[in-house]
PATOR-595319 format. One record per residue: residue number from 1; residue in one letter; z, y, x of N, C-alpha, C in turn. Coordinates in nm, 4 decimals, always signed. Example, Ala and Ser with C-alpha at 12.3 -4.5 7.8 and 13.67 -1.06 7.14 Angstrom:
# PATOR-595319
ATOM   resi   resn        n_w        n_v        n_u       ca_w       ca_v       ca_u        c_w        c_v        c_u
ATOM      1      a    +0.7800    -0.5690    +1.3190    +0.7800    -0.4500    +1.2300    +0.7800    -0.3300    +1.3200
ATOM      2      s    +0.7080    -0.2250    +1.2850    +0.7140    -0.1060    +1.3670    +0.7870    +0.0030    +1.2900
END
This chain:
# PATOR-595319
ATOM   resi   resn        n_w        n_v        n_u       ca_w       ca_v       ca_u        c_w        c_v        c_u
ATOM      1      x    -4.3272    +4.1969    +9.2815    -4.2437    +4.2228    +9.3970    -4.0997    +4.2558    +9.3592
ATOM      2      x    -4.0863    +4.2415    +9.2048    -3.9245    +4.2946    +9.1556    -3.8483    +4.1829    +9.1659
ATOM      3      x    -3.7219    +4.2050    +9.2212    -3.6328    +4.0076    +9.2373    -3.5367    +4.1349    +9.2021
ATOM      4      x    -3.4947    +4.1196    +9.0984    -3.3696    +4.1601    +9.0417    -3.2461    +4.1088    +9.0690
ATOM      5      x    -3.2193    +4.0100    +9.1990    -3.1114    +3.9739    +9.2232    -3.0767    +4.0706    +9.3519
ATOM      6      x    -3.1835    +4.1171    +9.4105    -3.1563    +4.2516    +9.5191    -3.1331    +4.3840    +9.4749
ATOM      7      x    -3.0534    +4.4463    +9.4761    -3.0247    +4.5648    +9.4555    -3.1370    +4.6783    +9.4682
ATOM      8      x    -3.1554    +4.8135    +9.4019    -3.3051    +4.8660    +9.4080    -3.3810    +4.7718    +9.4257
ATOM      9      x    -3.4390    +4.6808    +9.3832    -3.5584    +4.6154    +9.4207    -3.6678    +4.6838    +9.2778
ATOM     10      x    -3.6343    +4.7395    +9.2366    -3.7357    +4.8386    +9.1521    -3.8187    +4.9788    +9.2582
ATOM     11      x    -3.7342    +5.0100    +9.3252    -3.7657    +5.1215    +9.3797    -3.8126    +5.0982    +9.5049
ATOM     12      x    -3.7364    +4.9114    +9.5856    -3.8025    +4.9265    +9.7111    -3.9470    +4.8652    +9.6784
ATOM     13      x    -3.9782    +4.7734    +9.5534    -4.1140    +4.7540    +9.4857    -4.1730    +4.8961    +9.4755
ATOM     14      x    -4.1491    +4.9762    +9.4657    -4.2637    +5.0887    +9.4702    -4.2969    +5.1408    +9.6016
ATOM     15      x    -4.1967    +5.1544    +9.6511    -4.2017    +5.1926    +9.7948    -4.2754    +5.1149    +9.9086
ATOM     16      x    -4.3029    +4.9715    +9.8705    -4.4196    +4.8838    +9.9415    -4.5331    +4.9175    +9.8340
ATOM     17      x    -4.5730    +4.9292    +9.7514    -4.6953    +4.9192    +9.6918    -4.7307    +5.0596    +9.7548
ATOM     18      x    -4.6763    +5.1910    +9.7691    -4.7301    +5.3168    +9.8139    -4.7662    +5.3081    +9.9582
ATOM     19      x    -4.6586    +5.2094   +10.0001    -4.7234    +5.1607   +10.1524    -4.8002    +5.0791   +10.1805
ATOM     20      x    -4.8658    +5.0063   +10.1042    -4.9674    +4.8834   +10.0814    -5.1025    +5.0074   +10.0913
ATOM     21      x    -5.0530    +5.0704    +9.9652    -5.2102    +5.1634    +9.9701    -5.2387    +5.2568   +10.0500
ATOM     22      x    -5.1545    +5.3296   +10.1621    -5.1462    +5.3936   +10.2586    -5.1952    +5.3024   +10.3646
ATOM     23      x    -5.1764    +5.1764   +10.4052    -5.2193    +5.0793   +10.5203    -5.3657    +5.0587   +10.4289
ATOM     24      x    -5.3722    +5.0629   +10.3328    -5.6031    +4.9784   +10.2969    -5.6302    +5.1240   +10.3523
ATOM     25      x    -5.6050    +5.1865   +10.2884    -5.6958    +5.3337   +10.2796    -5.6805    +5.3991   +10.4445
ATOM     26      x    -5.5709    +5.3969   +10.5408    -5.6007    +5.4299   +10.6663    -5.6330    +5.3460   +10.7717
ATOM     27      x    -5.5777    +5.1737   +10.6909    -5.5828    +5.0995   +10.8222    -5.4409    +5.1048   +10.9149
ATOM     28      x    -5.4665    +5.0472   +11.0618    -5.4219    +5.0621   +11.1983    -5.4470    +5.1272   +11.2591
ATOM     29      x    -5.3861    +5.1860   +11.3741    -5.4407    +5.2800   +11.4897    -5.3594    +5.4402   +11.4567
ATOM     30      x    -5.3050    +5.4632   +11.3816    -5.2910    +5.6145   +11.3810    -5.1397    +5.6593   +11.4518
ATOM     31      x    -5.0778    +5.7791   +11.4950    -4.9610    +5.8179   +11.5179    -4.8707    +5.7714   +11.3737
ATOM     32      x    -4.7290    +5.7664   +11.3924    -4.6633    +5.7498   +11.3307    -4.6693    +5.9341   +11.1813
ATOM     33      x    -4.6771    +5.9827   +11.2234    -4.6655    +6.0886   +11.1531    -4.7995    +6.1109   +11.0559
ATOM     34      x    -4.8921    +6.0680   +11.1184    -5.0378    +6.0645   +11.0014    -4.9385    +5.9724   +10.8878
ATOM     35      x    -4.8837    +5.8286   +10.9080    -4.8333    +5.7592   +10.8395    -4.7723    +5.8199   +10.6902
ATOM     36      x    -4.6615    +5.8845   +10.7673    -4.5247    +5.9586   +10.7093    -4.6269    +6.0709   +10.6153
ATOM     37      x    -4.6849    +6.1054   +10.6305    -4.7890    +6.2520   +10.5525    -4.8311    +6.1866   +10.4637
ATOM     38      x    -4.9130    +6.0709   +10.4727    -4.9767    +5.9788   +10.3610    -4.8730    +5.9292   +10.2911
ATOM     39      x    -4.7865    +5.8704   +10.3513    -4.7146    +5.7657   +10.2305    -4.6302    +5.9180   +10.1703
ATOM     40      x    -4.5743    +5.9894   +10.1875    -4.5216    +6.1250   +10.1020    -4.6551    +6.1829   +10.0295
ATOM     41      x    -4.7299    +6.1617   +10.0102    -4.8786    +6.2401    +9.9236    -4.8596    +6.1009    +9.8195
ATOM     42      x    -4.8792    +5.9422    +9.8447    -4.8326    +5.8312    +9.7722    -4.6906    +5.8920    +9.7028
ATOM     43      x    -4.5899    +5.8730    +9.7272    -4.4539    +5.9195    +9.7064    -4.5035    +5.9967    +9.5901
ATOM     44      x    -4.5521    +6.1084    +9.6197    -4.5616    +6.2235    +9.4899    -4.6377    +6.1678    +9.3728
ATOM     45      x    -4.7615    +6.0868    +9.3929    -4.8559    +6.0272    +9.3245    -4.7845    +5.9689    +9.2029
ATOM     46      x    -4.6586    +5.8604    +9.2676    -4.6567    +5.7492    +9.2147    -4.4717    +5.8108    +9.1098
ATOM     47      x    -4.4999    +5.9114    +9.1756    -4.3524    +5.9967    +9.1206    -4.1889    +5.9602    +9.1200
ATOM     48      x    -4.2186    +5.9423    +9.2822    -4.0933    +5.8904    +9.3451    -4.0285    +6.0086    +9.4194
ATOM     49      x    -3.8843    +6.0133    +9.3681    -3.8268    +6.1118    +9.4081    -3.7713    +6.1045    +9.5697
ATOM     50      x    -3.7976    +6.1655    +9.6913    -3.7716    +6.1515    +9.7976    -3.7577    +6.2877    +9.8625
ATOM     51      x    -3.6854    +6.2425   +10.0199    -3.6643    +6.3822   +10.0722    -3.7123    +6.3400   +10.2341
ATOM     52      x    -3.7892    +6.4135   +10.2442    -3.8816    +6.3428   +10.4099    -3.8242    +6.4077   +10.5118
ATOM     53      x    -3.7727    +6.3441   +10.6500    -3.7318    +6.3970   +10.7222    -3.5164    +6.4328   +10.6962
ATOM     54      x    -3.4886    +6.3543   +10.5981    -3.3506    +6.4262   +10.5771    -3.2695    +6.4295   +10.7017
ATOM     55      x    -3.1761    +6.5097   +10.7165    -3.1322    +6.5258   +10.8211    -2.9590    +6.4609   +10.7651
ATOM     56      x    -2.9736    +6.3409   +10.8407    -2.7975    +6.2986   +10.8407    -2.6873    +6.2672   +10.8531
ATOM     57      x    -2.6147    +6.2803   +10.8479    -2.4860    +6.3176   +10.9100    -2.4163    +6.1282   +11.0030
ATOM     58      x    -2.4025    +6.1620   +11.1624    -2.3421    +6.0256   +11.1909    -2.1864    +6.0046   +11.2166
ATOM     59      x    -2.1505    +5.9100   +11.1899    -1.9826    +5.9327   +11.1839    -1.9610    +5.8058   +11.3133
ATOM     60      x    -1.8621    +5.8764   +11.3654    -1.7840    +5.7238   +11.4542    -1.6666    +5.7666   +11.4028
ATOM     61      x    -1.6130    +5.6453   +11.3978    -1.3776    +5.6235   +11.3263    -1.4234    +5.7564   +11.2412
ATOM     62      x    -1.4814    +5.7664   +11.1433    -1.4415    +5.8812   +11.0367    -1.5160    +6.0175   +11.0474
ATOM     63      x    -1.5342    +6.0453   +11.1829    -1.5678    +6.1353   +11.2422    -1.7162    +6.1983   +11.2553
ATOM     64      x    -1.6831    +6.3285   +11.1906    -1.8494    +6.3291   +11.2224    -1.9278    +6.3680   +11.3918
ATOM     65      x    -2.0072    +6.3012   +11.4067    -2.0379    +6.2774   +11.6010    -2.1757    +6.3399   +11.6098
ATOM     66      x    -2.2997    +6.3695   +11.5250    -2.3755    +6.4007   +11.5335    -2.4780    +6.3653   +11.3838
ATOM     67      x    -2.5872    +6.4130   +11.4228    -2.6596    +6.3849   +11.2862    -2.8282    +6.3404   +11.3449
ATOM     68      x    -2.8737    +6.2635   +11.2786    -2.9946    +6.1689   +11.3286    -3.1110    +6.2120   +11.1678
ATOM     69      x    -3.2029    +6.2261   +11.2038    -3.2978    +6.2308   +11.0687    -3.3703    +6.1362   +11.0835
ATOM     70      x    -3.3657    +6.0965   +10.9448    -3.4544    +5.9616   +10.8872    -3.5710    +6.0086   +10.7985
ATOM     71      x    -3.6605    +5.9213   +10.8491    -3.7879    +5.9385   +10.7690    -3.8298    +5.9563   +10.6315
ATOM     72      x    -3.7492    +5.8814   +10.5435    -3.7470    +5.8937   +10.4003    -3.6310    +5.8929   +10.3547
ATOM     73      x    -3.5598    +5.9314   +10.2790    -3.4665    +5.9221   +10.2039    -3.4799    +5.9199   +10.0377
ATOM     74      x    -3.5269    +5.7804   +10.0126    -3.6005    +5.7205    +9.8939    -3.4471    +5.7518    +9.7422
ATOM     75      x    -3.4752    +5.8207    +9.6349    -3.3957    +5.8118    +9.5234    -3.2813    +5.8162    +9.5745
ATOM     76      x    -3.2248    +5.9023    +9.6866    -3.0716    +5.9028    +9.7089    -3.0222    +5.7689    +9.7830
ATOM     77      x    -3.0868    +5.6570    +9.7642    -3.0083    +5.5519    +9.7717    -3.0841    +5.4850    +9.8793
ATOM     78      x    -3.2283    +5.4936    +9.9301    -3.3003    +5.3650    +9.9734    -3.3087    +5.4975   +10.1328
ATOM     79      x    -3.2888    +5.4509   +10.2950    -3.3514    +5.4686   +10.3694    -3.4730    +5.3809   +10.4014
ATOM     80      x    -3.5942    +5.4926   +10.5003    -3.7282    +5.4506   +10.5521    -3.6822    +5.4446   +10.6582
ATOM     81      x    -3.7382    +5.3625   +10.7452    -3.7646    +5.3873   +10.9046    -3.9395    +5.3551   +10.8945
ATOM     82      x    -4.0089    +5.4544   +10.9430    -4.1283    +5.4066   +10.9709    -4.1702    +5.3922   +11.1176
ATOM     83      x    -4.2876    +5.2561   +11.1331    -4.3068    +5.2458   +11.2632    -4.5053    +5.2722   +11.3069
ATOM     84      x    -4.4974    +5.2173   +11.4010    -4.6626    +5.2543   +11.3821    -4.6949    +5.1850   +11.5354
ATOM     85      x    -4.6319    +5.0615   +11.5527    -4.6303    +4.9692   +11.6525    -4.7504    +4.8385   +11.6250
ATOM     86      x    -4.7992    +4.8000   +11.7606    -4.8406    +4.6700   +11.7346    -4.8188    +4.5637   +11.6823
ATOM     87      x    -4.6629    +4.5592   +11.7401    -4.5782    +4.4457   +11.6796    -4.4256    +4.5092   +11.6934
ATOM     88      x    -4.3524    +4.4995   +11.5585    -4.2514    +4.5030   +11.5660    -4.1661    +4.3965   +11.6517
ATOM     89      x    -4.0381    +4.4520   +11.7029    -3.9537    +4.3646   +11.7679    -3.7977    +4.4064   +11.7283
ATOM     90      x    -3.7430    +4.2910   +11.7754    -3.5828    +4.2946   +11.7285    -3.5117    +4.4223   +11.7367
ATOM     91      x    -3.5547    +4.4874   +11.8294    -3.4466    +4.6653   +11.8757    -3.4899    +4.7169   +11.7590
ATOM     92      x    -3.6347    +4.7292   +11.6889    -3.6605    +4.8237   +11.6027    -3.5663    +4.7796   +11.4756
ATOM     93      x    -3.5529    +4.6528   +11.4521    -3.4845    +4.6129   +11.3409    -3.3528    +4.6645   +11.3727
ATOM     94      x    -3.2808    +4.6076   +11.4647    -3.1846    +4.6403   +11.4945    -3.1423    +4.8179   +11.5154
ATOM     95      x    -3.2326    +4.8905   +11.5631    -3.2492    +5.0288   +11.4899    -3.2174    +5.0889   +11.3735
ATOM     96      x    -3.3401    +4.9848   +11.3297    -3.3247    +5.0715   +11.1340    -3.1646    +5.0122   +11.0601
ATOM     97      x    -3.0930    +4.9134   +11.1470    -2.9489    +4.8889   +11.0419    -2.8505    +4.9346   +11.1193
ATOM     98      x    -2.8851    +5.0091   +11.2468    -2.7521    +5.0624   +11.3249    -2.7609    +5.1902   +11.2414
ATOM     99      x    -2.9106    +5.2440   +11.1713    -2.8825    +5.3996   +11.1352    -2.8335    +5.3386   +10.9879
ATOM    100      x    -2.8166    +5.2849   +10.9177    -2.7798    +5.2318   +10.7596    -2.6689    +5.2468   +10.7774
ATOM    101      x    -2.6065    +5.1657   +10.8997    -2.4352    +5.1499   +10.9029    -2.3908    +5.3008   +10.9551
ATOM    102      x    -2.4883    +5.3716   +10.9912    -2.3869    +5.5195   +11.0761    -2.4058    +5.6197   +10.9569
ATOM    103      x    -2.5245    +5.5896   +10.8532    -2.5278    +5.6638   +10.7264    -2.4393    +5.6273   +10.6448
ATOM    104      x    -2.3804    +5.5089   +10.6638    -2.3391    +5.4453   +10.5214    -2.3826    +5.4449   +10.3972
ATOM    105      x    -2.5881    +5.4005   +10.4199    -2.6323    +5.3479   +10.2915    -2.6560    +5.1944   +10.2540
ATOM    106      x    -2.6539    +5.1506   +10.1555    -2.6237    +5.0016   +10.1257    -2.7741    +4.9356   +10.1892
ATOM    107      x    -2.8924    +5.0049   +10.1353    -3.0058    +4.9338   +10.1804    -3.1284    +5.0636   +10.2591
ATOM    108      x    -3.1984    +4.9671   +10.2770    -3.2704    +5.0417   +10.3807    -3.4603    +4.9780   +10.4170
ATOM    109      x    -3.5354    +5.0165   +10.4557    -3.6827    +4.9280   +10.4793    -3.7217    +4.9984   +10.5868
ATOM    110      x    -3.7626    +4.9026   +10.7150    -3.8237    +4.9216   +10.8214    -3.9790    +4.8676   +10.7739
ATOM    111      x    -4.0723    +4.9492   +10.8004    -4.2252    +4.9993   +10.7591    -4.2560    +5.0314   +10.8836
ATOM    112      x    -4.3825    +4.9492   +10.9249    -4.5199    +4.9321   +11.0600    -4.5962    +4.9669   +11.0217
ATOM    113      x    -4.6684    +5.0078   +11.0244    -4.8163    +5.0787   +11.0078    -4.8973    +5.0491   +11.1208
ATOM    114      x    -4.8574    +5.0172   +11.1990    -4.9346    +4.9417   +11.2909    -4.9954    +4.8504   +11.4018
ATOM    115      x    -4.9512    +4.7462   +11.3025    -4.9966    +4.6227   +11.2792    -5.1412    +4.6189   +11.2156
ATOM    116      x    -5.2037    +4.4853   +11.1710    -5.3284    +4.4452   +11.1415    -5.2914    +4.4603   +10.9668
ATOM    117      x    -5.1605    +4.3797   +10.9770    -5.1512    +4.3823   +10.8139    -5.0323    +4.4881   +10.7961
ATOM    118      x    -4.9831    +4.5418   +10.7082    -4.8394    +4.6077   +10.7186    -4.7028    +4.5508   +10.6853
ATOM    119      x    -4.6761    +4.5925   +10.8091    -4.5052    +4.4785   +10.7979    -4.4068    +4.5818   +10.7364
ATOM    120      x    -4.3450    +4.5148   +10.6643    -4.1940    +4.5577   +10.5960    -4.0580    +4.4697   +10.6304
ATOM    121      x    -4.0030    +4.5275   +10.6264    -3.8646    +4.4255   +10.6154    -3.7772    +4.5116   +10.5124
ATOM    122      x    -3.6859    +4.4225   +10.4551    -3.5829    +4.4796   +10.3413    -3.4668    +4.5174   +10.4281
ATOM    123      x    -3.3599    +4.6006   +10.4382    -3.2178    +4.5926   +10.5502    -3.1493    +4.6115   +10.4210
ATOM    124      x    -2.9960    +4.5248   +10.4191    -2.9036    +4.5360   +10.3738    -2.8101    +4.5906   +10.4887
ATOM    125      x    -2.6893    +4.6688   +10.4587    -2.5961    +4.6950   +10.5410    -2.4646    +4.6527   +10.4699
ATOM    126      x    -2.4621    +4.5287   +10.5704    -2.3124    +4.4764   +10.5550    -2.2132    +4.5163   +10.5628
ATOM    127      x    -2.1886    +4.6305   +10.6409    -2.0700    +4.7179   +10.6567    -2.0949    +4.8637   +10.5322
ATOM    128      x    -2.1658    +4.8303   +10.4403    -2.1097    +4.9503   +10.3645    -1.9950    +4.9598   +10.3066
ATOM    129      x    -1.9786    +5.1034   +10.2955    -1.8691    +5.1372   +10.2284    -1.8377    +5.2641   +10.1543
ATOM    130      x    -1.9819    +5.3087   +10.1176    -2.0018    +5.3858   +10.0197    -1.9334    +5.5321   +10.0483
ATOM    131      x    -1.8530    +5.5973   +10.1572    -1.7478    +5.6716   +10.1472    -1.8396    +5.7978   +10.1406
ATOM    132      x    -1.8132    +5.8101   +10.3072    -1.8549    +6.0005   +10.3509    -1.9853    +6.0169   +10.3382
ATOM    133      x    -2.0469    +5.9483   +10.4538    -2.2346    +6.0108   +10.4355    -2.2510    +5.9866   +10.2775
ATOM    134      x    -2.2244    +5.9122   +10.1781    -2.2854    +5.9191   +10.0422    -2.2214    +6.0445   +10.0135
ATOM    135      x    -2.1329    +6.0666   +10.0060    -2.0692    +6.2248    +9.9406    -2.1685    +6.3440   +10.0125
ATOM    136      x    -2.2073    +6.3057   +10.1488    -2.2254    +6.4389   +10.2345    -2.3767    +6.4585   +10.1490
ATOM    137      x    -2.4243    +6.3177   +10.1721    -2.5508    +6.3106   +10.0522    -2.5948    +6.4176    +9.9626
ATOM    138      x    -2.5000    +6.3539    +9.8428    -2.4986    +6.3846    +9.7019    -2.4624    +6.5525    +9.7383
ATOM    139      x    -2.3575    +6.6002    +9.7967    -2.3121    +6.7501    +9.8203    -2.4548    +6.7993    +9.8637
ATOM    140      x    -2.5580    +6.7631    +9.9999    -2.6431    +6.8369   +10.0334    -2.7635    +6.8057    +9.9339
ATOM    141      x    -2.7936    +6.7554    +9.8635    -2.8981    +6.6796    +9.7135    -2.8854    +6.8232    +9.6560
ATOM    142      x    -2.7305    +6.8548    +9.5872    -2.7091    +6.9393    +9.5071    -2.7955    +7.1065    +9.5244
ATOM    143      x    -2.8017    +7.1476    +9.6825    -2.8089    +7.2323    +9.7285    -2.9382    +7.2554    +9.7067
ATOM    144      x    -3.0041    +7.1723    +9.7688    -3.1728    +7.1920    +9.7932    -3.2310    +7.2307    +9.6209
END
């Protein structure tokens, strides 16, 4: 699952295999949050550094406007959105890269759990630009 021409594709390869084995072992059917509990018990297993639930900062023109928490915040660098839908649809995608571009992280993975099989998608964010939310990041990383 490593294509070394994608950026993290080491880390978002782990991050589907912990979610591969979280979908055999529970299946379909559960709340989104049974999800999120399992794949963080995976996470620790597989000794991936993450922060569940981070809380982060949204900017409009520069500005900080509010703050939205995301489900995983994979090695500093990778956001989760997890879902736990029948079928994903375009808003959810379109979801998980409106919060990439208001974080300003480069990549990102929208994760279903429920579905029959488990869907992933990879998100790049075209509008990065590496500035504030990465600093606000790395500053609140330091703390914890």
């Amino acid at each position: 699952m490593i294509n070394e021409q994608y950026k993290y594709s080491d880390i978002t390869a782990k991050i589907i295999g912990c979610a591969l084995e979280v979908h055999k072992i529970l299946g379909n059917g559960f709340q989104e949050f049974i999800y999120q509990r399992a794949l963080e018990k995976e996470f620790i297993l597989s000794g991936i550094k993450f922060q569940r639930e981070f809380e982060m900062p949204i900017f409009y023109k520069e500005e900080k406007i509010g703050t939205r928490r995301v489900d995983f915040l994979v090695e500093q660098v990778v956001s989760i959105e997890l879902k736990a839908l029948t079928q994903l649809e375009d808003v959810h995608l379109a979801q998980a890269i409106n919060y990439l571009e208001a974080y300003d992280l480069e990549i990102g993975m929208l994760i279903n759990f429920g579905a029959k099989s488990l869907q992933f998608k990879r998100l790049i964010n075209s509008k990065f630009k590496n500035k504030q939310a990465k600093s606000s990041i790395q500053q609140r990383s330091h703390k914890s």
